[in-house]
ZAMARGU-4260 file (C-alpha; in steps of 0.2 Angstrom, whole numbers, plus 5000, padded with zeros to 4 digits):
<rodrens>
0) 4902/5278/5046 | 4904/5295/5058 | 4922/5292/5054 | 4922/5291/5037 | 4908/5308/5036
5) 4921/5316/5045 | 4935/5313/5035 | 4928/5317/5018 | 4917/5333/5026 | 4934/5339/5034
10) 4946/5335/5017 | 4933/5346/5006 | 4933/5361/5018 | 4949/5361/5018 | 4954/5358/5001
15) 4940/5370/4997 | 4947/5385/5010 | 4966/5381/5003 | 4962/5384/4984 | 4950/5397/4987
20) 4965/5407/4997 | 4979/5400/4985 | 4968/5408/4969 | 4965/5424/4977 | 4984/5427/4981
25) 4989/5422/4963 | 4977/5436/4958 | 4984/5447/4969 | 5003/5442/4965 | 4998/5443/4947
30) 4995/5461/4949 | 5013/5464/4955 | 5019/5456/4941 | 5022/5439/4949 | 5015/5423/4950
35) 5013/5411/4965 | 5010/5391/4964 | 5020/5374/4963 | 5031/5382/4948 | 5049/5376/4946
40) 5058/5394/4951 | 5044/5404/4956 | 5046/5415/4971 | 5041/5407/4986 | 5040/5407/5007
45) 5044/5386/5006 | 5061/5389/5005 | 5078/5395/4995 | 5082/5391/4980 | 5095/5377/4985
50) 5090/5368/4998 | 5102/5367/5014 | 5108/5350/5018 | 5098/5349/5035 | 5082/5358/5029
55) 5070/5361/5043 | 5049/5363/5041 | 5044/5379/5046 | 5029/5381/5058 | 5010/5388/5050
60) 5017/5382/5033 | 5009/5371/5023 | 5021/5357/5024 | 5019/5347/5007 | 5021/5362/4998
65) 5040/5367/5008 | 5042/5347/5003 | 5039/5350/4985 | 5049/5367/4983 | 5063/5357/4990
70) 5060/5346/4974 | 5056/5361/4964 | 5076/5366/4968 | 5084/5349/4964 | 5075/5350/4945
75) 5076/5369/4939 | 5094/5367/4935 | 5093/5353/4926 | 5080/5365/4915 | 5089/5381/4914
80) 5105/5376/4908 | 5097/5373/4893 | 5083/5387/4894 | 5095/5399/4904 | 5082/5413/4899
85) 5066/5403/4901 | 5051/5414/4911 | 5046/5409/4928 | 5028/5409/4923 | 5032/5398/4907
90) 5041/5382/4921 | 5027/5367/4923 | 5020/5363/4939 | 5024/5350/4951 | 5009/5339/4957
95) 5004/5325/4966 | 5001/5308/4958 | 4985/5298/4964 | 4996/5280/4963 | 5010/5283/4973
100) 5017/5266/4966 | 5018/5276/4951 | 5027/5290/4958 | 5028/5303/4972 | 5027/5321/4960
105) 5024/5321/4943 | 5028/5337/4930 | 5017/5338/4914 | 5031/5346/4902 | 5015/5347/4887
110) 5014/5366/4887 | 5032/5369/4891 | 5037/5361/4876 | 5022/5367/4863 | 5028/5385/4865
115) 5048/5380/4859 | 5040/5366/4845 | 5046/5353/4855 | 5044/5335/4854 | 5038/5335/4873
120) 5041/5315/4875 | 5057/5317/4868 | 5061/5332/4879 | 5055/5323/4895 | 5066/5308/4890
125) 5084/5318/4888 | 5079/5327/4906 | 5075/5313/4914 | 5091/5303/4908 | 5100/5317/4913
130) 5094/5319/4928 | 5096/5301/4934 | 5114/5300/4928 | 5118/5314/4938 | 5107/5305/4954
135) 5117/5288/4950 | 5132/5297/4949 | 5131/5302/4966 | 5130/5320/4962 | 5115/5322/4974
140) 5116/5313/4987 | 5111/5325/5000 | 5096/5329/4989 | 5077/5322/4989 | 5073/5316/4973
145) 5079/5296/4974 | 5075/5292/4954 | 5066/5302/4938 | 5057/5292/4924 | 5050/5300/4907
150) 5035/5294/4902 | 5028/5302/4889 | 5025/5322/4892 | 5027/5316/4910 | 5042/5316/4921
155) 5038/5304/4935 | 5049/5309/4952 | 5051/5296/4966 | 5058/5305/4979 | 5068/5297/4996
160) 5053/5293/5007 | 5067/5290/5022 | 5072/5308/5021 | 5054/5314/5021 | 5048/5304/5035
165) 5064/5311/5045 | 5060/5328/5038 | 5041/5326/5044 | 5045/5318/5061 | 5058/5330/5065
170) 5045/5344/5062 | 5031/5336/5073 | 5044/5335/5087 | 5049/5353/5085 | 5031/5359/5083
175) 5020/5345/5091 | 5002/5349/5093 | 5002/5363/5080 | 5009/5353/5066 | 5000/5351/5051
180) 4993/5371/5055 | 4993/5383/5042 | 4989/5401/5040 | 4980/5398/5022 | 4963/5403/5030
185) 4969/5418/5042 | 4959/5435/5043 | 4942/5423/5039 | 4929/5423/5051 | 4918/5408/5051
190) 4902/5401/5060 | 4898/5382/5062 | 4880/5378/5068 | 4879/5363/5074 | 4870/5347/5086
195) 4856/5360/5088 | 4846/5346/5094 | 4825/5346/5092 | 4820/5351/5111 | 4803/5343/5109
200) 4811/5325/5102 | 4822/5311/5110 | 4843/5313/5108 | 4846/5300/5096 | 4863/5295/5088
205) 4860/5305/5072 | 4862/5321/5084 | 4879/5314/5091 | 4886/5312/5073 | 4882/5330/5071
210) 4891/5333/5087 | 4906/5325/5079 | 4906/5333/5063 | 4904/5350/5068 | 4916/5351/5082
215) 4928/5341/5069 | 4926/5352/5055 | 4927/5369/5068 | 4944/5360/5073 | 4950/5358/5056
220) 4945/5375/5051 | 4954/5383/5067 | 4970/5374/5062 | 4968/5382/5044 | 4968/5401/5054
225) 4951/5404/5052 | 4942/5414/5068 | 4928/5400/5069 | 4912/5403/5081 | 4903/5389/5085
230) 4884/5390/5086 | 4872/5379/5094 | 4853/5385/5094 | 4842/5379/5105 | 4824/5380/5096
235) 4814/5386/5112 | 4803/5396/5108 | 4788/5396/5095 | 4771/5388/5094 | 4778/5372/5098
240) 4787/5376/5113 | 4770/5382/5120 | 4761/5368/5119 | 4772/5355/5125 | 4773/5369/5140
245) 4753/5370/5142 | 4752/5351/5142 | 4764/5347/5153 | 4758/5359/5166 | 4740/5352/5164
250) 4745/5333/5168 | 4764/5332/5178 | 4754/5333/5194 | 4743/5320/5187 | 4750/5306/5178
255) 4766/5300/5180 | 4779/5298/5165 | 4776/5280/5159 | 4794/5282/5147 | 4810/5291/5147
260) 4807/5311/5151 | 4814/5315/5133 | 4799/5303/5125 | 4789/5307/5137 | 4786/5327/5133
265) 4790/5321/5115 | 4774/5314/5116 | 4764/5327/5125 | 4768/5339/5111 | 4761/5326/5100
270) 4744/5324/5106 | 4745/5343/5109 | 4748/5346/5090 | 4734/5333/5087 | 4721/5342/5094
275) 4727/5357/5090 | 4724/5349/5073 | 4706/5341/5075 | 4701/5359/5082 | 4705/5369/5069
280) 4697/5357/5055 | 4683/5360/5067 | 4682/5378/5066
</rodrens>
């Protein structure tokens, strides 16, 4: 179960700190008259245009989206030899499918065929055909994308998952440790409280998990570029505090602990906070 809270709380952050980032440079792109994203063509850090035949992951990077420029190239000129003149900003995205039985990308051709009165399925149909003649032809053998399928508005892309795993191991040799690191959140400072265990209540497995999640999510949100504080507060001070102090020096001299130390000044604060209680109901 710590696992599994770990896993989902660290995904969100992430997925959360990468969008939030990847909106606010599209704004600011925008304003220059470009446009960043997972566009066939757009300008991009991933990579050039036509991928080299040993292509290489480059370090603080986000690797999946390098992976899917290099796809981008294989497509786009399959598209502008018949839209030679066709705006960046107009080219579908690529995305990931949720049943990679299915297909590895997927590109939704709706849009892109609603602005030129085009039968979108019939579009995606001839593209795809084309494309995969020109895969069985051996045309691109050096390339990534292994077979394309039309279905519907959709082009399904299966890509050669034997060149990606090399392309992925080959960077988690070069890179080691740091692999999988990206830059997305840099110049963001964030703190983590976290444990911040009661002082005047037993350790329990509860404040363990937090131990877990909180130094797991810190870790993930370093690896994302953010400065990340850690903060642990220890809740000593306040009424509470005091009267756990003012019983135990009443009765350590006089009674010795029957339970574990923890429980044991647990339970001094307990009968302390009762009377405390009873005395002001009798006031």
């Amino acid at each position: 179960a710590i696992t599994e809270e770990v896993f989902v709380l660290s995904v969100t952050t992430t997925r959360h700190i990468y969008y939030t980032h990847r909106a606010k440079r599209e704004r600011e792109r925008e304003k220059e008259g470009k446009k960043e994203g997972f566009v066939m063509g757009a300008a991009s850090n991933a990579g050039a245009e036509t991928p080299s035949n040993n292509p290489s992951l480059r370090a603080n990077e986000d690797a999946m989206r390098q992976i899917m420029h290099l796809v981008f190239s294989e497509i786009k000129p399959f598209v502008t030899q018949h839209e030679p003149d066709v705006p960046e900003e107009d080219l579908p995205e690529l995305s990931r499918t949720r049943d990679l039985s299915k297909a590895d990308f997927t590109v939704q051709w709706s849009r892109f065929c609603a602005k030129r009165k085009l039968n979108p399925a019939e579009y995606v149909k001839n593209l795809s055909e084309t494309i995969q003649k020109q895969i069985e032809d051996g045309a691109h053998q050096d390339g990534f994308i292994k077979s394309v399928q039309g279905v519907g508005p959709y082009m399904n892309i299966f890509v050669k998952r034997q060149k990606v795993f090399k392309l992925a191991i080959n960077a988690i040799i070069e890179q080691g440790t740091k692999y999988g690191c990206t830059n997305a959140g840099q110049g963001k400072k964030v703190i983590i409280e976290h444990t911040s265990s009661n002082p005047n209540a037993p350790l329990h497995i509860g404040n363990l998990r937090n131990v877990m999640i909180g130094a797991h999510l810190a870790r993930v949100m370093e690896a994302c570029g953010c400065e990340v504080t850690q903060a642990f507060y220890v809740n000593d001070l306040g009424a509470q505090i005091g009267l756990t102090a003012l019983a135990y020096s009443r009765i350590y001299t006089k009674i010795k602990p029957t339970m574990k130390i923890d429980q044991w000044i647990g339970a001094m604060y307990a009968v302390m906070n009762t009377c405390q209680e009873l005395h002001a109901n009798l006031l």
